[in-house]
N, C-alpha and C positions, 0 to 999 in steps of 0.2 A: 626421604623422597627427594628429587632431584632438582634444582633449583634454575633446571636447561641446560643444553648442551652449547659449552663455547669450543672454536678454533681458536688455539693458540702459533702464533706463526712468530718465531724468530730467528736468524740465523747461528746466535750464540745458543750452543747445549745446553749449559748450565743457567744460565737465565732461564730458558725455557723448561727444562726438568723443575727448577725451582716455583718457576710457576704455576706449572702443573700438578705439584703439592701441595702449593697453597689451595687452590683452585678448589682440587679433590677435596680436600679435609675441610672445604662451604658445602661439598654437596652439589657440588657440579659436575656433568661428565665431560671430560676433558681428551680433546684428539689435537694431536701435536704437526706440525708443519717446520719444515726447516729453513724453506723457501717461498714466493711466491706461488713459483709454480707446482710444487710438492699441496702448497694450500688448496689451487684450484680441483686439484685431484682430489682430494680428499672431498671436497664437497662436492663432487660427480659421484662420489659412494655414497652419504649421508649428506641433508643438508643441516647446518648447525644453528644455532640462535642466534649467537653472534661472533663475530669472529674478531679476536685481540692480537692485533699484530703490529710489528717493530715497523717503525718509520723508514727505519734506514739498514737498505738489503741487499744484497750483492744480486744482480741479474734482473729481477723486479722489485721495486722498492713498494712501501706500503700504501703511496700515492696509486702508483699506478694495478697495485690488486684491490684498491678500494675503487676503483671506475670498472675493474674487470666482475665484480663481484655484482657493483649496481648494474651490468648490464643485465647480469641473469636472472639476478633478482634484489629489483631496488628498495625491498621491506626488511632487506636482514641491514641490521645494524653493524657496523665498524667502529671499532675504539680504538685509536692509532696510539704509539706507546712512542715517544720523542726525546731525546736528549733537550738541555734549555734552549742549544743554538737552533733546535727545528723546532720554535713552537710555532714558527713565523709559517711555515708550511704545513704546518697542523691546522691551524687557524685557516691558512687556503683550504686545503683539504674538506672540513667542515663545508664549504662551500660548495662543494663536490658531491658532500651526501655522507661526511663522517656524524656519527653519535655523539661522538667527542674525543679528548687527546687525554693523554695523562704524561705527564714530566716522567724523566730517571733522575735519579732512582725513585721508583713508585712508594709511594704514602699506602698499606695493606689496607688504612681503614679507606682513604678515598680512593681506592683501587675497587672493595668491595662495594662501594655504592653509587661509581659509576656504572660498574657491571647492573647493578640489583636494576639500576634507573632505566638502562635503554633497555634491558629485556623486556622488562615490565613496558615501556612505551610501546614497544614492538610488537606484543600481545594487544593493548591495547589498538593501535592502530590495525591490525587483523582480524579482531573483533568488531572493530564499525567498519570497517570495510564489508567482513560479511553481511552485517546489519544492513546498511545500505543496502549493499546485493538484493536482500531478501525481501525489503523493502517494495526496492526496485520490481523484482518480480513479481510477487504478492501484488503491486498497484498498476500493474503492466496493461496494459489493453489486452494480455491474451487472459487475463482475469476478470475482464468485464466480456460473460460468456454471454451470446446470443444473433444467432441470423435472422432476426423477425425485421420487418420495415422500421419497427420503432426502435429496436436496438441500434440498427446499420446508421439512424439519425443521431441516435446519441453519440457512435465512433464521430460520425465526420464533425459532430460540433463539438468535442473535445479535442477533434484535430486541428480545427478552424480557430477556437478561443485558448490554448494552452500557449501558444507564442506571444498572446497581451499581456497588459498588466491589468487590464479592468478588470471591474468586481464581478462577481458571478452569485446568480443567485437560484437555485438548485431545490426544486420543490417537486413535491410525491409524498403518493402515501408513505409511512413508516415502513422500512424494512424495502428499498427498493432496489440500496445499494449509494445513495447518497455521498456516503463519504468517500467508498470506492472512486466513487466517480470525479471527486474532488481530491484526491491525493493523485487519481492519473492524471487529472490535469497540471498539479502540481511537477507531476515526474517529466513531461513534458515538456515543461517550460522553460525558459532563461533560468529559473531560480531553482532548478532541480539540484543543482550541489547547496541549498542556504534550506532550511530548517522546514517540515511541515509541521505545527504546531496545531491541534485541537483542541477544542474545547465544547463539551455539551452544557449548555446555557440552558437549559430545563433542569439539571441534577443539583443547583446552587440556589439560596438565597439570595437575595435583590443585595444585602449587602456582601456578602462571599464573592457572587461575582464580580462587582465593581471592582473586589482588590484582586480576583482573578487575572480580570482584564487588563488594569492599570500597572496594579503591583501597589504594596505601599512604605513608607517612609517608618523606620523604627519610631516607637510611640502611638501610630495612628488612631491605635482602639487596642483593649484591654487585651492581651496577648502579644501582640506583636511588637517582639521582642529584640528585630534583626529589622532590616530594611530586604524586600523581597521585588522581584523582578517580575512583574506581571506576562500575558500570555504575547502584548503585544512586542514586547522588548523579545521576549524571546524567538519571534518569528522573524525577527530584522532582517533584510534580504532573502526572507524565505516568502512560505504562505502561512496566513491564520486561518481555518477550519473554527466556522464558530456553527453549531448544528444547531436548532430546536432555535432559530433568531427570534420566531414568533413569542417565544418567552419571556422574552426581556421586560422590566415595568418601564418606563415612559421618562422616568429619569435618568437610568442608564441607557434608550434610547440616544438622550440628548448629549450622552457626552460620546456615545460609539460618532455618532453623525458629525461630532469636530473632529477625530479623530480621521475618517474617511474625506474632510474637505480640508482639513490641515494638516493632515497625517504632524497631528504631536497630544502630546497631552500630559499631564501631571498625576502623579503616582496620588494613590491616596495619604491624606494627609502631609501632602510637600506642597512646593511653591514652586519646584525646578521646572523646567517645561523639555521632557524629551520625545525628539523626533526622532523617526522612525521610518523604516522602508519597509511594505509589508502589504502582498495585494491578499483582499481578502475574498474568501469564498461562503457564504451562509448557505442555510439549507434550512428547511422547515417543510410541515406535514398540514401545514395549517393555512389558508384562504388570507393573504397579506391583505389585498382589496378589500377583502369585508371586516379585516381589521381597522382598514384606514376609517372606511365608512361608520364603524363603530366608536371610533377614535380611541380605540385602545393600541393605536401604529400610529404611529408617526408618517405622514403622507410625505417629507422632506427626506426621512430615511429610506423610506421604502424608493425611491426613484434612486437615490443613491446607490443600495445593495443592488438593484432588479438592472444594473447598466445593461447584463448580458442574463437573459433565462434561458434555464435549462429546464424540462419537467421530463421526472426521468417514468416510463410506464409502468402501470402494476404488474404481476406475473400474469393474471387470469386473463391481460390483455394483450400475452404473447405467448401463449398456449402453446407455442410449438419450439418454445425456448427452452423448456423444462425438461427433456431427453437430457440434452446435451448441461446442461447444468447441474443434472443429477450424478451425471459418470464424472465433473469434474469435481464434486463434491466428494464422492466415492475416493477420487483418486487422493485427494487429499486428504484426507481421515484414513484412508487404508494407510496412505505412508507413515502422517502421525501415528496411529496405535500398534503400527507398524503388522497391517493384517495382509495375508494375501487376498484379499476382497476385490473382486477384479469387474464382476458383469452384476446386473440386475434382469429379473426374470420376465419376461413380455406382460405378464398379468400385474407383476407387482409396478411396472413402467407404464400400463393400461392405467390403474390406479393412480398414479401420481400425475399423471398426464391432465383424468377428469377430475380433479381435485382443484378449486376457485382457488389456493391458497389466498387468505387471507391473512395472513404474514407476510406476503410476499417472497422474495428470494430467501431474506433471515428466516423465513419456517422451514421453506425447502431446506434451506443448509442443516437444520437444527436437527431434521429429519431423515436427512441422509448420515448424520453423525452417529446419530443413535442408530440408526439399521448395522451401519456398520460395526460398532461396535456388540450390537448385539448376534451379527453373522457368527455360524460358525464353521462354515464355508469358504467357498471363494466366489459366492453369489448372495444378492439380497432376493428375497422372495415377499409373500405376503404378510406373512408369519412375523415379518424385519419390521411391519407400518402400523403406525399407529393407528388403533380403532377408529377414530374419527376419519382417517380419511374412506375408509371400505363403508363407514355408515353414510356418507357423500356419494359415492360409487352405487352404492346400492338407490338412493333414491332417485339419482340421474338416470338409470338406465345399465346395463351393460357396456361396453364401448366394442368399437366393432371389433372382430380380431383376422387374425390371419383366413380366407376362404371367404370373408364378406365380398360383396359386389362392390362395385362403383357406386350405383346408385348407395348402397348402403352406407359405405364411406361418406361420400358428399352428404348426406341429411345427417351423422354422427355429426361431420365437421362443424357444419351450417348453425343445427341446433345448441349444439355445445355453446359454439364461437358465442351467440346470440344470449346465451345465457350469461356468459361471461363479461357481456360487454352491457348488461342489464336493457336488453332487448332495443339497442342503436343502432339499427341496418346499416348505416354510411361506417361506424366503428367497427362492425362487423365486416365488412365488405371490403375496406382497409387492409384489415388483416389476413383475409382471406383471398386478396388480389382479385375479387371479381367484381360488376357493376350490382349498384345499390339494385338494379330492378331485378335482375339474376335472382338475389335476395327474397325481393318479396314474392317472384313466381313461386320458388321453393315453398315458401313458406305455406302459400295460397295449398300448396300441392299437398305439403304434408297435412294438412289442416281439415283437407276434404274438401275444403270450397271452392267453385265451382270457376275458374279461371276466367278473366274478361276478357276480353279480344283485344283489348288497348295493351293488358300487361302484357298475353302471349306474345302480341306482337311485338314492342320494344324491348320485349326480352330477346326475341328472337334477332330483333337486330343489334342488339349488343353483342350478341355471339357471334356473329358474323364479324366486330370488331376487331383488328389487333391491338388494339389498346386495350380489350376488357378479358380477364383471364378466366 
């Protein structure tokens, strides 16, 4: 198996032939250059892993095909090969954007593990380059999907608080998209090149976590065996994502709370005190304020975390979010299982529509994973959903379909909406862009009872508004 492909570039034959056999006989595939500019050609045909070429060269010397090479692409590696009088321009060179140098006559064994070194770096650095990439888009705003009023607020306050450094504190039911929404912040920010670091603070022990959080000192408690870097060290210049905060006991409480107004703290089991740069973001599913009042929170912390709130909406109270979340769900699981899965069917998109998900987004997703994988198509139908949602569909009603009326539509929307939002006309009304009395005229209407003259009328002049939709 091949161990990369390097350019070898010198103007001496035999050096270079000689090379080229040693090279071969590692398991490398090996293309030869006589010149600088014989180099550049060749890597207009193939590009190579890395390129090993002589310092010093008649027409272009290996300074200057090492600036011509970073121009086109500054991730391949250069290993410049020097007599002892240029090492003083190797060492410039390095400065430039070499790998490194090696002395003549070349040392075979530290010849082979410079080579082995930058490759291997060169991979690595292309590999978290992707990562990052992928990162980057996976937490992108075009990943936090929705046009409903309550989405468009969560864009503009991610747009608004990703340039500070204060605390954010990010609360919702379970499965809303929480951390989503905390790493685009993150990507966002000043600190997008330093570290986003997680941690779910519900999945640990009161003590697990404290040496999560801190890290602790070799010795500390029976097992640890090494001295370990906790979550906060490792977010240094970045963000910390600590999920499920309402979890925490009351003593580690009180040391997160020095940590937030002294940004430092001591490893467990140490005495050292290290600081730290590190804005952090929490999230919880859980009522902080009735925790305070309970005094199972910390009322000093909770003001702390809570500098900037975010509450992000449940799905059932953006009903009109879940088309468009579904096909990006699709699109992304078709690519992973690598399906051609492309549309979903009006009836099985009827269905997922009248469905309250109570998971929130994480069920939808979980949901359209499975359809797809279970397609075997290039369409999700009814047949793709799981029973529980058509046993929902069936006690709600039908939903309208294509050939309904207006009026029809409006009392599906109205009723639905109203259900979803557990019967709140102003939540409703919200979401549905028109005035609370609109609301209750409808309702009076569907209901059969017998309309007032006070509602008709202030309905009637709400519609005449261009404020009320």
């Amino acid at each position: 198996m091949s161990k990369g492909k390097i350019l070898v570039v010198d103007d001496e034959p035999s050096a270079r032939s000689a090379l080229a056999e040693l090279l071969r006989a590692e398991n490398y595939e090996i293309e030869t250059a006589g010149d600088g500019f014989k180099a550049l050609g060749r890597m207009q045909e193939s590009t190579p892993d890395l390129v090993l070429t002589d310092l010093n060269m008649p027409g272009m010397d290996g300074v200057e095909l090492l600036r011509k090479v970073k121009e086109d692409n500054a991730g391949l590696p250069v290993v410049l090969m020097t007599a002892f009088a240029g090492v003083e321009t190797a060492v410039s060179a390095m400065r430039d954007g070499a790998e490194d140098y090696l002395t003549k006559p070349l040392n075979t064994d530290e010849l082979l593990i410079v080579l082995a070194r930058a490759i291997d770096a060169a991979k690595l650095r292309r590999e978290a380059a992707e990562l990052r990439g992928r990162l980057k888009e996976r937490y992108s705003f075009a990943n936090i999907v929705g046009s409903s009023q309550e989405m468009q607020r969560v864009f503009k306050s991610v747009a608004q608080i990703a340039p500070s450094r204060a605390t954010v504190l990010l609360t919702g039911e379970s499965g809303t998209g929480k951390e989503l929404v905390a790493a685009a912040v993150h990507q966002h920010s000043p600190r997008a090149a330093g570290p986003f670091v997680k941690l779910h603070c519900a999945a640990l022990a009161e003590s697990l976590l404290e040496s999560e959080l801190f890290g602790h000192e070799r010795g500390a408690y029976t097992g640890a065996d090494r001295k370990r870097e906790g979550r906060f060290e490792q977010a240094h210049g970045g963000t910390l994502f600590l999920d499920e905060i309402g979890e925490i006991s009351l003593s580690t409480q009180v040391k997160l709370l020095r940590v937030l107004q002294e940004r430092e703290f001591e490893r467990v089991g140490g005495s050292q005190t290290v600081r730290v740069d590190v804005r952090v973001i929490a999230a919880t599913n859980r009522d902080l304020k009735e925790m305070v009042a309970a005094g199972t929170f910390r009322e000093d912390l909770f003001y702390r975390l809570n500098v900037i709130n975010l509450t992000l909406p449940s799905l059932r109270h953006r009903p009109s979010d879940v088309p468009a979340l579904a096909m990006h769900f699709l699109k992304r699981y078709a690519d992973e299982n690598a399906k051609s899965v492309t549309t979903i069917s009006p009836d099985a998109l009827s269905q997922l529509t009248s469905y309250p998900w109570p998971g929130n987004v994480r069920e939808l997703e979980n949901v359209i994973e499975r359809a797809v994988v279970l397609a075997e198509g290039d369409g999700i139908g009814l047949q793709h959903l799981p029973q529980e949602l058509a046993a929902v569909s069936r006690r709600s009603g039908p939903p309208p379909i294509p050939g309904s009326t207006l009026d029809e539509l409006e009392r599906f929307a109205i009723l639905k909406t109203m259900e979803s939002v557990g019967g709140a006309t102003s939540k409703a009304a919200e979401i549905l862009g028109i005035s609370v009395r609109k609301i209750q005229y409808k309702l009076q209407e569907y209901s059969g009872a017998p309309k007032s003259r006070g509602v008709a009328d202030t309905t009637r002049e709400s519609d005449d508004s261009s404020t009320d939709g």
